[in-house]
C-alpha positions in Angstrom: -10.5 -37.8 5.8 -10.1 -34.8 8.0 -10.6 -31.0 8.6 -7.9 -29.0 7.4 -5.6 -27.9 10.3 -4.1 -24.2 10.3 -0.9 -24.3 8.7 1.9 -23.7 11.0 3.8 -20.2 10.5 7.3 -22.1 10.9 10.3 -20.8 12.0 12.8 -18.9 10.2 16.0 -17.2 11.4 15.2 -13.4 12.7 17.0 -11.6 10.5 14.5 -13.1 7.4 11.4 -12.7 9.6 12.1 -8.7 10.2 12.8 -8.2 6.5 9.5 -10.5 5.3 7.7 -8.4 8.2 9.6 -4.4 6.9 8.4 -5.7 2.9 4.8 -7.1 3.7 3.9 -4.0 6.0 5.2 -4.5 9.7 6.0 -1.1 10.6 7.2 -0.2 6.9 3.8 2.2 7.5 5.8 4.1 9.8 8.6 5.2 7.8 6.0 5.7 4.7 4.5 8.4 7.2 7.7 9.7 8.2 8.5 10.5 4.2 4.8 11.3 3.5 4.8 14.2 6.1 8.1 15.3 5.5 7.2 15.9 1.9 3.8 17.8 2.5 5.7 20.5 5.3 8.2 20.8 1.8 4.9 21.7 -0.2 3.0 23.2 2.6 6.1 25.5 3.1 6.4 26.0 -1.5 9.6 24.5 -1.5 8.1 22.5 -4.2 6.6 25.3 -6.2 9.8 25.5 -8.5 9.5 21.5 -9.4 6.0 22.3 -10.0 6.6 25.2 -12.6 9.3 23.3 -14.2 7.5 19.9 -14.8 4.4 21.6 -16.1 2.5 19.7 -18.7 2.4 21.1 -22.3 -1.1 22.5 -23.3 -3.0 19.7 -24.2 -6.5 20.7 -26.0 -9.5 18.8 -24.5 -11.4 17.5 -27.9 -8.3 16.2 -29.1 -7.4 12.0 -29.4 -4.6 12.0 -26.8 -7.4 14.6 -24.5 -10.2 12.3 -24.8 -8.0 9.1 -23.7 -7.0 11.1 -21.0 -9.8 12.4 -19.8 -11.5 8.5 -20.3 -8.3 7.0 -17.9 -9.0 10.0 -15.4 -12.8 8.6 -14.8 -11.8 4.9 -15.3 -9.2 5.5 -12.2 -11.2 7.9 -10.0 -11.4 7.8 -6.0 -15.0 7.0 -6.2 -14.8 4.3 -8.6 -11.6 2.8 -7.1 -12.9 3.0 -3.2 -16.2 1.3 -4.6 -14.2 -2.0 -5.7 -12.0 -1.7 -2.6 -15.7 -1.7 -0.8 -17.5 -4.9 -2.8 -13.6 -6.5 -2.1 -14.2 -6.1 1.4 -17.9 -7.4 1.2 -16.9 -10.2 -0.8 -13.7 -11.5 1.5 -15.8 -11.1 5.1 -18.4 -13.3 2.8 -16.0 -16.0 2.5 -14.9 -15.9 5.7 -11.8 -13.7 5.1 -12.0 -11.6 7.8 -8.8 -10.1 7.8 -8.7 -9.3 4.5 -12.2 -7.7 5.1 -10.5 -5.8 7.8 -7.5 -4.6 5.7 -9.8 -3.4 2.8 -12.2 -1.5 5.1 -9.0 0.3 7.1 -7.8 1.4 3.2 -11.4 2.9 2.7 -10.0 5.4 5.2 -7.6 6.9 2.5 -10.5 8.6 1.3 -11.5 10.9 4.5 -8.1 11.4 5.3 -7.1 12.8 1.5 -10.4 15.0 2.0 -9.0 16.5 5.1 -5.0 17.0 4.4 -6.4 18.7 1.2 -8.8 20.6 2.7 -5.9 21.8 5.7 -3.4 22.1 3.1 -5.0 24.1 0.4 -2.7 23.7 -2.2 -4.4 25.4 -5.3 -4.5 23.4 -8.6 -2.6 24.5 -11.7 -4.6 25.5 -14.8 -6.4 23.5 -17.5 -8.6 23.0 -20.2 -9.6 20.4 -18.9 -11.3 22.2 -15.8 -15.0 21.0 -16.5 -13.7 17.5 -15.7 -15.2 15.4 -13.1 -11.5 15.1 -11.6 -11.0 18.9 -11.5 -12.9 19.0 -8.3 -11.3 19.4 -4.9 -8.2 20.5 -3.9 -5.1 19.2 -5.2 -2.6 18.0 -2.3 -2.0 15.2 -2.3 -3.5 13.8 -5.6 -6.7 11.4 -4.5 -6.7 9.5 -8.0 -2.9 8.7 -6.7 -3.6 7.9 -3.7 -7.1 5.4 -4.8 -4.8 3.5 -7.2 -1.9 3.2 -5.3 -3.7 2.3 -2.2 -5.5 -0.9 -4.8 -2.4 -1.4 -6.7 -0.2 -1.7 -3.5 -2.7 -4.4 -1.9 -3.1 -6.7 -4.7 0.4 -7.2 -5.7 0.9 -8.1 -2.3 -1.6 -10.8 -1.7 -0.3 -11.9 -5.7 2.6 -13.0 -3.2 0.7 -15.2 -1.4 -1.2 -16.8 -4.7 0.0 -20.6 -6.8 2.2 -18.3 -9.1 5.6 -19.1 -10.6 8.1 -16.1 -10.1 7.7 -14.4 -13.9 4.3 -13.9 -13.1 4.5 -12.5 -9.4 6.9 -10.1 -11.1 4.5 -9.6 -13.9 1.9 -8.2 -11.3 4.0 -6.1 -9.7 4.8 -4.3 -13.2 1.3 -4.5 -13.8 0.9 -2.3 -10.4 3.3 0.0 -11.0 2.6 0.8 -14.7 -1.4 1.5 -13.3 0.0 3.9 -10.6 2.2 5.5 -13.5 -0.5 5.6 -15.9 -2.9 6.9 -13.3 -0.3 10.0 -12.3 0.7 10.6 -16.1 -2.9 11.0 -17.4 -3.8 13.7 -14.4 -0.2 15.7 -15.0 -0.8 15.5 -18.8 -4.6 17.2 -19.0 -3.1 19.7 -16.3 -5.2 18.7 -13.7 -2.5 17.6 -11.0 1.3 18.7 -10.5 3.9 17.0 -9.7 4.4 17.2 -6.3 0.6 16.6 -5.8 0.9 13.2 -7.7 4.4 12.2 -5.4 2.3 13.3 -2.4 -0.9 10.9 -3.6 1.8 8.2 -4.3 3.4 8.6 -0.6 0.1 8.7 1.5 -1.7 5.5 -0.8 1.5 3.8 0.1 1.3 4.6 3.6 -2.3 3.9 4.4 -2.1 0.3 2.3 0.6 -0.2 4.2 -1.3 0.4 7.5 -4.5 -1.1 6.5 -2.2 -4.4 5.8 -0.7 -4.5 9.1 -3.9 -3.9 11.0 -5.8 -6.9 9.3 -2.7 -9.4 10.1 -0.1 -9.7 6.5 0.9 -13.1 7.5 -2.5 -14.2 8.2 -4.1 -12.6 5.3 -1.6 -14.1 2.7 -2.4 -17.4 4.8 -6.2 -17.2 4.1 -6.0 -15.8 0.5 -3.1 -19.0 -0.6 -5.8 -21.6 0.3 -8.4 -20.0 -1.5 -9.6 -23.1 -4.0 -8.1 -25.5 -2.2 -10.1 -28.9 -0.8 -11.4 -28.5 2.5 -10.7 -31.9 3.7 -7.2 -33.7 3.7 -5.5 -37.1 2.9 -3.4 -39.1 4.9 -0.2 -37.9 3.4 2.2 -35.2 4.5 5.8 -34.4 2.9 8.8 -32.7 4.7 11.1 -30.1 3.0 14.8 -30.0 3.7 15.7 -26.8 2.0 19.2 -25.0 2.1 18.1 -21.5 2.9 21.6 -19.6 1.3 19.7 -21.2 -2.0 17.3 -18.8 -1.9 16.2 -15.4 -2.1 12.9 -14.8 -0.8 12.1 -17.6 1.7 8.7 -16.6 2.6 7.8 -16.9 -1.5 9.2 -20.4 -1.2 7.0 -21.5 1.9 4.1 -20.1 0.5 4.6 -22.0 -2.7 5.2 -25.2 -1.1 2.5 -24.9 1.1 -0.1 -24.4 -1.8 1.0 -27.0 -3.9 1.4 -29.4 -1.2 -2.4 -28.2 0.0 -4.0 -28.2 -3.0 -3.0 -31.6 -3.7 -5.1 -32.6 -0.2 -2.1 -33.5 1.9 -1.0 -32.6 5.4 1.0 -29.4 6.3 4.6 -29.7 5.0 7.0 -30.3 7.9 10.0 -27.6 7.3 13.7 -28.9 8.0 16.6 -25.9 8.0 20.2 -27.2 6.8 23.0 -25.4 8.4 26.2 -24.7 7.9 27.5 -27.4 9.9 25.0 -30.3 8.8 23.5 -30.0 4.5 20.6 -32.6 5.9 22.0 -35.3 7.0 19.8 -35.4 10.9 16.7 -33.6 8.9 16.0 -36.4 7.1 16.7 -38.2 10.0 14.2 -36.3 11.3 11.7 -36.6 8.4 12.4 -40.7 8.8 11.4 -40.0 12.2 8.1 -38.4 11.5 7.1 -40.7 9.2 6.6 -38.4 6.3 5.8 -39.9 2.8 7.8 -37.7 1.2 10.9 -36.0 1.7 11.8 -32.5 -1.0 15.2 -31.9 -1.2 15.6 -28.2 -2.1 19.0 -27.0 -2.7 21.7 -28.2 -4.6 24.0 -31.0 -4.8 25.4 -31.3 -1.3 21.7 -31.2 0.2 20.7 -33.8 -2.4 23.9 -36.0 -1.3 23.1 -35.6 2.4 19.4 -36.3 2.1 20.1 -39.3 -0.3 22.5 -40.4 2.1 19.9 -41.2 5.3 16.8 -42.0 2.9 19.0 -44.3 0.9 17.6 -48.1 2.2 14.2 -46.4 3.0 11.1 -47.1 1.1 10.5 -43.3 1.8 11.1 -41.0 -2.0 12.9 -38.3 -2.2 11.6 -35.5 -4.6 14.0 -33.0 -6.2 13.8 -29.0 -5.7 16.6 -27.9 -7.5 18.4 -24.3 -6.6 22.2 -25.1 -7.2 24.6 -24.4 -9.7 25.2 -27.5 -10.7 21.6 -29.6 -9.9 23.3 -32.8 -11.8 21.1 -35.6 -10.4 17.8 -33.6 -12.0 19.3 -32.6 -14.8 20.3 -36.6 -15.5 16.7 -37.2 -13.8 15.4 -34.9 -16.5 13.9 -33.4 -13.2 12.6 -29.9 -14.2 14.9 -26.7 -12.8 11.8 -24.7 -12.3 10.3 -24.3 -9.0 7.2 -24.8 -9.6 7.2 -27.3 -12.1 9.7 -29.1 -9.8 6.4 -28.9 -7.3 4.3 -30.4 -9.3 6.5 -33.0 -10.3 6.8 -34.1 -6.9 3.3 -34.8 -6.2 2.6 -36.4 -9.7 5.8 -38.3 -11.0 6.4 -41.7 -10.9 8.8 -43.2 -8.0 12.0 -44.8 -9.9 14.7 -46.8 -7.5 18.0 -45.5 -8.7 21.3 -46.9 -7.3 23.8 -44.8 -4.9 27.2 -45.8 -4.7 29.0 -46.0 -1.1 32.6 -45.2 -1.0 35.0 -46.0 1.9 37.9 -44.4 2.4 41.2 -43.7 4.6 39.0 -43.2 7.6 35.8 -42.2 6.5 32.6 -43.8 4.6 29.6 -42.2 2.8 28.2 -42.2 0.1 27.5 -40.2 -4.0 24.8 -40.3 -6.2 26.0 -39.0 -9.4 29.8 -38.8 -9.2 33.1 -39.1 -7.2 36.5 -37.9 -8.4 40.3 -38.3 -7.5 43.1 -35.5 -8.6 42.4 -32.7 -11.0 38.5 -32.8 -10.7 38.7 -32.5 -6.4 41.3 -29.6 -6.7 38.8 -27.9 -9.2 36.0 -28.3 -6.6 38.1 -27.1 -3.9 39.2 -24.1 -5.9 35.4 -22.9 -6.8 34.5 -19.8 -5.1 31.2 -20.0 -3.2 30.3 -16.5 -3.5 31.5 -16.4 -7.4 29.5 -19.5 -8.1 26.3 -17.6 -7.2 27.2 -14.6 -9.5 28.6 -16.4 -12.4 27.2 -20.1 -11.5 29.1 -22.9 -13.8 31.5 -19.9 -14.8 33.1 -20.5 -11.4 33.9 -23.8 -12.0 35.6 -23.3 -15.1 37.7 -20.5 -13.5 38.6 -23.2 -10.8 39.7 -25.1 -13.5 42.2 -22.3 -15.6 44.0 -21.9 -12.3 44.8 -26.1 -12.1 45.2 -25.6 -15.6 48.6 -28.0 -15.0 47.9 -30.9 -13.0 50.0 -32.9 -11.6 49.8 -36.3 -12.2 49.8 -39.4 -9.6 50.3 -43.3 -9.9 47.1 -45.0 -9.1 46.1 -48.8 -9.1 42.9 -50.1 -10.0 40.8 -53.3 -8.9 37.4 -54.0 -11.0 35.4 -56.3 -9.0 38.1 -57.8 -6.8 39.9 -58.7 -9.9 43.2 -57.0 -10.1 44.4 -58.2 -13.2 41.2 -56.8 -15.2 42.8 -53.5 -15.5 46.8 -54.3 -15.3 47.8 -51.9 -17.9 46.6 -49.5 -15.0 49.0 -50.2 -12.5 51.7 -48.0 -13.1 49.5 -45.7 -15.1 50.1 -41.6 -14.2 47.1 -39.9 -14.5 45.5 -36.3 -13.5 41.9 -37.8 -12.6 39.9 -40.7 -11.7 36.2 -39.5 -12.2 33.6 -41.9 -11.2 30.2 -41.8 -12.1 26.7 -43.1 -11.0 25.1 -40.9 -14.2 26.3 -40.1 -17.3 25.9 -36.0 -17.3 28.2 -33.4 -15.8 28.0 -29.4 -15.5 27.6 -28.0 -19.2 25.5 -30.8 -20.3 28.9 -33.0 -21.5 28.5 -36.6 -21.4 31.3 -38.4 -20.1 30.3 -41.2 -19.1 27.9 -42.7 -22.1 27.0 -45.9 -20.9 25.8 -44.7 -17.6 22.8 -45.6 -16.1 21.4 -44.6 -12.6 19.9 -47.9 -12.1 22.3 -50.8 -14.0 24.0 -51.8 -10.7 27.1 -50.9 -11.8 29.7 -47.6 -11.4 31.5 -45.8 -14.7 35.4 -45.1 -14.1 37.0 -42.2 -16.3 40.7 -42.5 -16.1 42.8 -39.7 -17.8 46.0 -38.9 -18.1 47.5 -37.1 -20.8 51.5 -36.9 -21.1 51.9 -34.0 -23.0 50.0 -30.5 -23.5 49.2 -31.7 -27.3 47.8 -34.8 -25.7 44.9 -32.1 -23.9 43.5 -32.0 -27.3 42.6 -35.1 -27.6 41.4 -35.8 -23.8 39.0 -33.0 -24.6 37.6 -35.1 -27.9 37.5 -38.1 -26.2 35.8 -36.8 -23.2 33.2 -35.2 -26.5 32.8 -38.5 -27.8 32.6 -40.6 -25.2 35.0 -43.0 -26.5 38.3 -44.2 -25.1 41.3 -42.4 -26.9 44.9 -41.8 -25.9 44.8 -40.6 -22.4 41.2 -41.5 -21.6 39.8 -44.8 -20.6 36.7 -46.1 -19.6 35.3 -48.6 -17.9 32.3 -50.1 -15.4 32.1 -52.8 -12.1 30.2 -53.1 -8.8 32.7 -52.7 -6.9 36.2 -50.4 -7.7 39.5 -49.9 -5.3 41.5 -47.1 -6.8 45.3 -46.8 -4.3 47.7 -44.3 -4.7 51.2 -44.4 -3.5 50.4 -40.7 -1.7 46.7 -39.2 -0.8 45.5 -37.6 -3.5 41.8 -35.3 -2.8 39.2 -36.1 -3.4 35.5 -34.9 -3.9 32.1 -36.6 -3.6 29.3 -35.1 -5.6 31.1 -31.8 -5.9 32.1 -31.6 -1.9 35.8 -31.8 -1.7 36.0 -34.4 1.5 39.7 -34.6 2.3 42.8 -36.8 1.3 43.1 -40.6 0.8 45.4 -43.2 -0.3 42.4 -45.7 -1.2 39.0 -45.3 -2.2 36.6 -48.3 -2.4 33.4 -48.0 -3.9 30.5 -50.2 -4.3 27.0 -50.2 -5.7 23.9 -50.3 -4.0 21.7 -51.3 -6.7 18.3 -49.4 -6.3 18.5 -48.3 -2.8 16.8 -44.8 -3.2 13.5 -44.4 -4.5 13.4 -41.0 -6.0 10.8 -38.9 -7.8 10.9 -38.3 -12.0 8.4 -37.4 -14.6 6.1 -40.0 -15.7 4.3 -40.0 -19.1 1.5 -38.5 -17.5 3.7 -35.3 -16.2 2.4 -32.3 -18.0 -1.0 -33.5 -18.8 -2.2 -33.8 -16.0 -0.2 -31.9 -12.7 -2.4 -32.2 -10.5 -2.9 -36.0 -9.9 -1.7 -36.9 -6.8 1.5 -39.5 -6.9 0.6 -43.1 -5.7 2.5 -44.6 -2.7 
């Protein structure tokens, strides 16, 4: 066992680390100040008087329901009350050694002085109310200081919900949460006539700015570092996993990280080591690189050409691969029943059960490599080399079958077929015209149709479709066929270890979705449980946190 290390930053390109640094607080302080003193020269100068007689509240008498909840959210949200919990915060994180969170929450205790003396220089009078024995009708009014408590609270604690074990829904959750205090917190003062409008935008603007500010002086990065491990184990395991992610797979890269790095962490092992695909390699030398490091586990996260490429190099290994699914098509975790949620994804992979599935290796008219869930010839590769990247992440599987209106007449092509050396096992193939030769190492495609139903991932053996149908009419029934999964006019199937489809002319072809070229002959043979991969065991569910045995 051994001390926790600091968890390396990593790198990411520059264009994602200026935009994590603009939305966590990096200077974004700056331009909130720019906006924030524009807007008080506007009210300074009673360019805003005329929104401020326009948006006036409605009378509002004070003993009334609505008054009394009003009046009861106005104390529950006021500056002292707010800057007193910012204060314990503050006592609390430097108490468990969270200094720059202590630092952060001290700096936003400043919003309080500084509202003081901008209201006090700008004297901006406050409208009439019946309310005016409240507790909040004291002061002057610009800019508002219950806006500027809550937004100043609200604004830090959505951000370090970034940083926290959350799935997306919930982050977002927070961040509604947030907003709908800040709202509440403005509509309550503008509704008992206490605050107008432009006093509430101005409390809104400076919270914003100084949470901002107080963020960047404690350290964001370091802050959301220190507030992720919170509840994790302080001592480690000799494990440590490596992510090869695609990084066009994902919106918010730092989110991802962050999630990674907790769940990894808080299961006790080492630091994750990251791995960047590019455009020119989908992870074929990072997993060499993982090999390398001797990781225990390696995450694919991205969608079926990663998982190809990774499965490729770890294929032979003893090392598992684990699945992080952020495709369009994710067909190997859907057949894997792996889950398509991140974070359940996460936990599978540090609490499933290791299962060897087969891969199949295909050689080809100068070329070798290999699929794990399918390989096709004719209609199917034209489809995939037809699909629109950029539609595919708009209207994801719609793409595809787009792809497929504009093949919607294929044109057929003479293939011969050997099952297992053996010629003769499939001589009613040999002059046999058809559109597509799918192959298959599971049974599932995109849409959740079955085609192949006798697929398994780990019988040693691959599925051929063959299809072919003569007429338009004869669609009709490929399409029931390919339903049922039994053989009908125009659709055939069968299963060997090995299979050599020829063609009098190349015909493309794809391998897992990735149209690779042309060929003339396509061999492919079985390699019967050469990749160990990760998929829910019994226990998955009841238990996520048990750590996975080598």
């Amino acid at each position: 066992m051994s001390t926790r290390p600091t968890v390396p930053s990593g790198s990411l390109s520059g264009l994602s680390r200026l935009r994590r640094r603009w939305e966590l607080g990096y200077g974004a302080w700056i331009l909130g100040m720019a906006v924030f003193a524009t807007w008080t020269v506007l009210v300074h100068a009673g360019y805003t008087d005329r929104l401020d007689v326009t948006l006036t509240a409605p009378p509002l008498p004070p003993r009334s329901g609505r008054g009394q909840v009003l009046e009861a959210i106005s104390l529950l949200t006021h500056p002292l009350l707010i800057y007193t919990a910012i204060g314990f915060a503050a006592i609390i994180a430097y108490q468990q050694r969270m200094r720059r969170l202590a630092t952060a929450l001290v700096t936003s205790l400043f919003g309080l002085p500084l509202q003081i003396v901008i209201a006090t220089w700008i004297d901006h009078a406050r409208p009439s109310s019946a309310f005016a024995d409240s507790l909040s009708y004291r002061g002057f009014a610009y800019p508002a200081g219950h806006a500027v408590a809550m937004t100043v609270a609200a604004w830090v604690l959505v951000t370090l919900t970034r940083a926290r074990r959350r799935p997306t829904s919930q982050v977002r959750l927070w961040r509604g949460a947030g907003v709908l205090a800040v709202v509440l917190t403005c509509m309550s003062q503008w509704a008992m006539g206490l605050q107008s409008v432009s006093d509430l935008l101005g409390g809104v603007l400076l919270g914003a700015t100084v949470a901002n500010l107080a963020l960047s002086v404690g350290g964001v990065e370091e802050i959301l570092a220190s507030w992720a491990h919170i509840g994790l184990p302080p001592t480690t395991v000799d494990k440590r996993a490596a992510i090869i992610y695609n990084p066009t797979k994902f919106d918010d890269l730092s989110l991802l990280r962050r999630r990674v790095e907790s769940k990894v962490l808080a299961a006790g092992w080492q630091p994750t080591l990251w791995l960047e695909t590019t455009p020119d390699d989908a992870g074929h030398e990072q997993a060499r690189r993982a090999l390398d490091a001797d990781v225990d586990l390696v995450l694919a996260a991205g969608g079926d050409g990663t998982v190809r490429a990774v499965a490729g190099e770890l294929a032979g290994s003893e090392v598992p691969m684990a699945l992080l699914p952020a495709g369009t098509g994710n067909l190997l975790a859907r057949n894997l029943q792996v889950p398509l949620d991140a974070d359940a994804a996460l936990r599978l992979a540090l609490s499933g059960t290791t299962r060897a599935i087969d891969v199949v290796r295909c050689t080809w008219d100068g070329g070798t490599d290999l699929f794990v869930v399918m390989a096709g010839l004719g209609l199917d590769a034209r489809i995939m080399a037809d699909t629109s990247d950029d539609l595919k992440k708009v209207i994801r599987s719609g793409a595809y079958v787009l792809a497929a209106v504009q093949n919607a007449v294929p044109r057929p092509f003479a293939v011969d077929v050997e099952l297992d050396g053996d010629a003769g096992a499939l001589a009613e193939a040999g002059g046999q015209r058809v559109v597509m030769a799918l192959l298959g190492n599971v049974g599932t495609i995109t849409g959740g149709m079955t085609i192949f139903p006798q697929a398994v991932p780990d019988d040693g053996l691959v599925d051929l479709l063959l299809t072919g149908p003569n007429r338009v009419a004869d669609w009709a029934k490929v399409g029931a066929g390919l339903l049922i999964g039994q053989d009908v006019d125009g659709v055939s199937h069968h299963q060997a270890r090995k299979l050599t489809l020829t063609t009098p002319e190349p015909v493309p072809f794809e391998l897992d979705g990735d149209p690779v070229g042309r060929t003339r002959k396509l061999v492919a043979q079985v390699e019967p449980g050469a990749l160990h991969i990760v998929v829910p065991s019994p226990e998955f569910g009841r238990n996520n946190h048990r750590v996975r045995s080598k």
